[in-house]
C-alpha positions in Angstrom: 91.5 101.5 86.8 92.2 101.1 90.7 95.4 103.0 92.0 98.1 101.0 93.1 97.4 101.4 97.2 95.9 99.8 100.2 94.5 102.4 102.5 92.4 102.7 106.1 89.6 104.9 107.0 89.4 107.0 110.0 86.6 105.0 112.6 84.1 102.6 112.5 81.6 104.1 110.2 82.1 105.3 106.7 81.1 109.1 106.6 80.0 110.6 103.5 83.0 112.6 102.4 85.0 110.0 103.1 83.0 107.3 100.2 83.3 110.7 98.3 86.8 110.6 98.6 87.2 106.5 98.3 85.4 107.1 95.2 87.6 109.5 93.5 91.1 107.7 94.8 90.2 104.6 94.0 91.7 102.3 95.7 92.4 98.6 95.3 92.0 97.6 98.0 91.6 98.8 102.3 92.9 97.8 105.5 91.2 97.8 108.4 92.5 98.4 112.2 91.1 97.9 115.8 90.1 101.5 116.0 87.6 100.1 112.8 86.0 97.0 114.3 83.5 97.1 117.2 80.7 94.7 116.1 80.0 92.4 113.7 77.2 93.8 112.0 79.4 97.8 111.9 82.0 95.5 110.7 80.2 94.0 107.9 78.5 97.4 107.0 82.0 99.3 106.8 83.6 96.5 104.8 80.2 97.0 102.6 80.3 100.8 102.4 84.0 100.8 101.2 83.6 98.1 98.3 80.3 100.2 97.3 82.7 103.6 97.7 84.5 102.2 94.9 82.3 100.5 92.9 84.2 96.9 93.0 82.5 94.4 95.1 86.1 92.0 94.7 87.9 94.7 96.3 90.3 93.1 98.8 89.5 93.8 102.3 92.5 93.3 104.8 93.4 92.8 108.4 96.4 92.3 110.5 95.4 89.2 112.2 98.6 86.6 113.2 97.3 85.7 116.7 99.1 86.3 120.1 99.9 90.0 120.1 98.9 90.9 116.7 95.4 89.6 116.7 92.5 93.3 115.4 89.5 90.8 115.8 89.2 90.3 119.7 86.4 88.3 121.1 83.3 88.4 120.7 84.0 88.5 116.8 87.1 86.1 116.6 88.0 83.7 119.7 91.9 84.9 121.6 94.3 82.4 119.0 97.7 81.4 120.4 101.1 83.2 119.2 103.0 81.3 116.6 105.9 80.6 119.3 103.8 78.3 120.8 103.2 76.3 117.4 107.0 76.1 117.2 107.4 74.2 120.8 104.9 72.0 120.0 106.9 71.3 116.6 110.2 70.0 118.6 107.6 67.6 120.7 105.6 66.4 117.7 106.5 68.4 114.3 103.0 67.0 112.3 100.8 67.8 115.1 102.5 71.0 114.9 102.1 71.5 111.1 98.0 70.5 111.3 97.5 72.7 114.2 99.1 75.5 112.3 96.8 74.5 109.5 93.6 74.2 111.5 94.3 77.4 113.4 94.8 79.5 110.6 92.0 77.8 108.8 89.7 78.6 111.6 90.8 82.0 111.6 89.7 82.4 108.2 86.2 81.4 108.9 85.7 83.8 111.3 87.6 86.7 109.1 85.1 85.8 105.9 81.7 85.9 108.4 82.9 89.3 108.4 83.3 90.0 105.3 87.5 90.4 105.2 89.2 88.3 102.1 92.6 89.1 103.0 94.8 88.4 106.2 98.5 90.0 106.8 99.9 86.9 107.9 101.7 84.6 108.2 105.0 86.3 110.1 107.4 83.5 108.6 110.6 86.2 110.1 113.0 84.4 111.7 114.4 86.1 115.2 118.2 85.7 116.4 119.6 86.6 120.0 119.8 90.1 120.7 117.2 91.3 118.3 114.6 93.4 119.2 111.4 91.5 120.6 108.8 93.6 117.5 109.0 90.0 116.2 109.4 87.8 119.1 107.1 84.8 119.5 105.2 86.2 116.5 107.5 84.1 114.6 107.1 80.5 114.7 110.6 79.7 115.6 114.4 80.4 115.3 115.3 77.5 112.6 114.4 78.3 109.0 113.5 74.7 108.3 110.6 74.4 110.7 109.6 78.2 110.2 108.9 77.2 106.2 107.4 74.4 107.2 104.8 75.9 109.6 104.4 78.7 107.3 103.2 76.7 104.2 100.5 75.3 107.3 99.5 78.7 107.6 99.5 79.5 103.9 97.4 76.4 103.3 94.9 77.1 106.1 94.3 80.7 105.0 93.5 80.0 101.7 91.4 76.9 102.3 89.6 79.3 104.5 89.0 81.6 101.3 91.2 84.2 102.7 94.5 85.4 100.8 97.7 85.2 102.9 100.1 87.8 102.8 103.7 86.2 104.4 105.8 89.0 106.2 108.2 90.9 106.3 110.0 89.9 103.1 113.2 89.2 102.7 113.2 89.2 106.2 112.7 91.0 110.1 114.1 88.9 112.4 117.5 90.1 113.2 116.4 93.9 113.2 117.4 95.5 116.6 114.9 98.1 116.3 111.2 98.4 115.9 110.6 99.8 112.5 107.4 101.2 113.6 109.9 104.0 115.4 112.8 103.6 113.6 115.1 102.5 110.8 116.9 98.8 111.8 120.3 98.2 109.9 120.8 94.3 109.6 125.1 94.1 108.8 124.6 90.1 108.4 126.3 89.3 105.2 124.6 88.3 102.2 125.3 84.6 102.1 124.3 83.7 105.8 120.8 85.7 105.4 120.1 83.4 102.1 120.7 80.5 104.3 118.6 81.8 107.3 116.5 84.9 107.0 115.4 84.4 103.3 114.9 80.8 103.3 111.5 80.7 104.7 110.2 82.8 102.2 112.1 81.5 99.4 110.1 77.8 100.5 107.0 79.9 100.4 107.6 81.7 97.1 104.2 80.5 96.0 102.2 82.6 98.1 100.1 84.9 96.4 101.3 88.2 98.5 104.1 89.5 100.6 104.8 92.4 102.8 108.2 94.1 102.8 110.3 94.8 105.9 111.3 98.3 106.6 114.5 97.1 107.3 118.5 97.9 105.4 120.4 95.5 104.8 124.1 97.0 104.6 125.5 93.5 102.9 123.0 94.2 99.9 121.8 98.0 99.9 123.3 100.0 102.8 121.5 103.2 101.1 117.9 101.7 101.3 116.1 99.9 103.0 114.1 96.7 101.7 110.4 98.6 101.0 112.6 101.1 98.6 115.8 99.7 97.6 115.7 98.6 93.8 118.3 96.4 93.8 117.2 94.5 96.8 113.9 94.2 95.5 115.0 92.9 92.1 117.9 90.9 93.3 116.9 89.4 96.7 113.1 89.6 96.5 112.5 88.5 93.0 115.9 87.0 92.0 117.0 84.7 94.9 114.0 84.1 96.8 111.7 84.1 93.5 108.8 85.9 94.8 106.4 86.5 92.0 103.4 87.4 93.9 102.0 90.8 94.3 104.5 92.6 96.6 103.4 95.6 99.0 104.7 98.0 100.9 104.4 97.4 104.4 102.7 100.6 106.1 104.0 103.9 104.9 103.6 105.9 107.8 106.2 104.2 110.1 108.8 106.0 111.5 111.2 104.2 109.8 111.2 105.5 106.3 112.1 109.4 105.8 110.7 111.7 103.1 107.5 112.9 102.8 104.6 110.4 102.3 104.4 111.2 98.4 107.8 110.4 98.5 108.0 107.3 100.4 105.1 105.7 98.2 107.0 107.2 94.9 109.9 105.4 96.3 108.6 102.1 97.2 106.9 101.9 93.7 109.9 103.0 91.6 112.5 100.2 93.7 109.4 97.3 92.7 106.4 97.3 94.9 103.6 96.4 93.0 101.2 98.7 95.6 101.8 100.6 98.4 99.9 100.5 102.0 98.9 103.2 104.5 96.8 102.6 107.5 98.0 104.7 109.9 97.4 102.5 112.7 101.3 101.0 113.2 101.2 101.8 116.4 98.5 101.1 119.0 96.3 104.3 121.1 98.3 106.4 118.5 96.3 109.0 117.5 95.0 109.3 114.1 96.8 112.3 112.7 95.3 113.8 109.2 94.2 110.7 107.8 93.2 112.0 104.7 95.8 114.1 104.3 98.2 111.1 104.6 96.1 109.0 102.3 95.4 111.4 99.1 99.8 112.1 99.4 100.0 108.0 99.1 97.5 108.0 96.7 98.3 110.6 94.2 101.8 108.8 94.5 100.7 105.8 93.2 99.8 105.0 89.6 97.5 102.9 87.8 97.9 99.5 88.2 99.0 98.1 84.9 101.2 95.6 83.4 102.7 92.4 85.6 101.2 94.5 89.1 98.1 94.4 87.7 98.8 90.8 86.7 100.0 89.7 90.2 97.0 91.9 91.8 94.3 89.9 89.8 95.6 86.7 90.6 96.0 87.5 94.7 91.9 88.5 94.3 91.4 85.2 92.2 92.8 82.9 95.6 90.0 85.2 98.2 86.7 83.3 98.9 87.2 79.7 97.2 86.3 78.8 100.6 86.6 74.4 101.4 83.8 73.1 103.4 84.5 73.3 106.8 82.9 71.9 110.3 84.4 75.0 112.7 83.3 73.0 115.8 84.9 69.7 114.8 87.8 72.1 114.0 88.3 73.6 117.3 87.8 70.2 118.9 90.6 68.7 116.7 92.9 71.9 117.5 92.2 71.2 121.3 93.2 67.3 120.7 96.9 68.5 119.1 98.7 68.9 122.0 99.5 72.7 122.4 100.5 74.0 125.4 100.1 77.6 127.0 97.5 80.3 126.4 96.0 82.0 123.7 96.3 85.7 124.0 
């Protein structure tokens, strides 16, 4: 039985002790950062070399790749995509060439993820930013008006999936109005309650479907002012599952971000107990930071987690059964089609 956690490894090869200590952990699945990826063939063999430490060859396989300034795969191994702000313009000029090019984009994405061998992309952002937040989100998010967010997020959903790779939307219930970067610190969103259901959570509540979300690292005082999202209960079970109706598998996002306190064991015990379904630890939330004791950090996640069982196990199995049912696909006709949409400004 897999352990309830998404974790990293250390560089760009898979040493010995390290598939030793895959092996006995268990994980279900692994994530993998820029410090991980230097060719395609490494690539491939790493992705390999994890799903062979663990003995599951469905094991999911995860990157953080939106595009724009959250893009791991750099060229040569995945062409410089446009940040999702620049979708959202195009959207007020022409809102279905906006919506296919979303659709393409992410589609073509997906092809180059899977010649890789990853079946699982952290995106879309479908966060919606307000004036005065903090720019962590910026023109990662698609736009500033739920409506059109939803709607370009279901493009990116769809193009994902017909890609064979599973989406995972972020940062449920919600990230744009945080005025600090959770990757240093804890943001307090005072908004009340009713106003975020009609703004913040209503792009994921249109893409409730999808089959996996990322929590923000985020309190919101209106619902939990003790919490935040990735460890409050009653958010979790009210907001997350109640209004917004998320039945998907839900992780944390990653655990080693400065904004959650506690010790690692704790902050995975935490997020499981207030309804994650797994938790996440990379270690690689912020860029050139070095890699402190990464197996240190992933054995106190680990050990934290349990089995998964029941409904996670449930949710987790049908997030695997969406990877790699892969439509047939001209990339070149793609890209051309892209390039006919309209879209201004350049990729990143």
């Amino acid at each position: 039985m897999s352990a309830a956690c998404i974790l990293g490894c250390a560089g760009t090869v898979l040493s010995g002790g390290e598939a030793a200590f895959f092996r006995e952990l268990n994980p279900w699945g692994f994530i993998l950062f820029a410090r991980n990826i230097e060719t395609a063939d490494q690539t491939r063999r790493l992705i390999d070399d994890l799903r062979a430490a663990v003995d599951d060859e469905a094991a999911l396989v995860f990157v953080d790749q939106e595009g724009g300034r959250v893009q791991r795969l750099r060229p040569p191994l995945a062409l410089r995509r446009r940040p999702a702000a620049l979708f959202g313009e195009l959207y007020h000029r022409n809102p279905e060439a906006a919506v296919e090019a979303v659709r393409i984009n992410h589609q073509l994405m997906a092809y180059e993820l899977a010649a890789l061998g990853f079946d699982a992309d952290c995106a879309p952002c479908v966060d919606l930013p307000v004036a005065g937040a903090h720019d962590i989100i910026g023109d990662r998010a698609f736009g500033k008006e739920s409506a059109m967010i939803s709607a370009l997020g279901r493009a990116a959903v769809d193009g994902l999936l017909a890609g064979g790779v599973a989406p995972v939307i972020k940062h449920i219930p919600g990230h744009g109005r945080a005025k600090a970067d959770s990757h240093l610190e804890l943001p307090v969103v005072d908004t009340p309650e009713a106003v975020l259901e009609e703004t913040d959570f209503a792009p994921f509540r249109a893409l409730a479907d999808t089959p996996m979300a990322m929590t923000a690292h985020v309190t919101y005082s209106a619902i939990d002012p003790d919490n935040c999202a990735t460890v409050s209960h009653r958010l979790i079970e009210t907001v997350i599952r109640g209004f917004i109706g998320f039945e998907g598998l839900l992780m944390s996002d990653d655990l080693s971000m400065k904004a959650l306190g506690g010790t690692l064991q704790e902050r995975a015990r935490r997020s499981i107990e207030a309804g994650c379904d797994v938790t996440l630890h990379g270690n690689g939330a912020l860029v050139g930071e070095p890699v402190r004791d990464l197996a240190a950090e992933l054995r106190a996640v680990a050990e934290a987690s349990p089995e998964l069982t029941g409904r996670a196990l449930e949710r987790a199995e049908a997030a695997r059964a969406v990877a790699r049912r892969r439509q047939a696909f001209d990339p070149e006709a793609a890209e051309a089609h892209l390039a006919s949409l309209g879209l201004e400004g350049r990729a990143a």
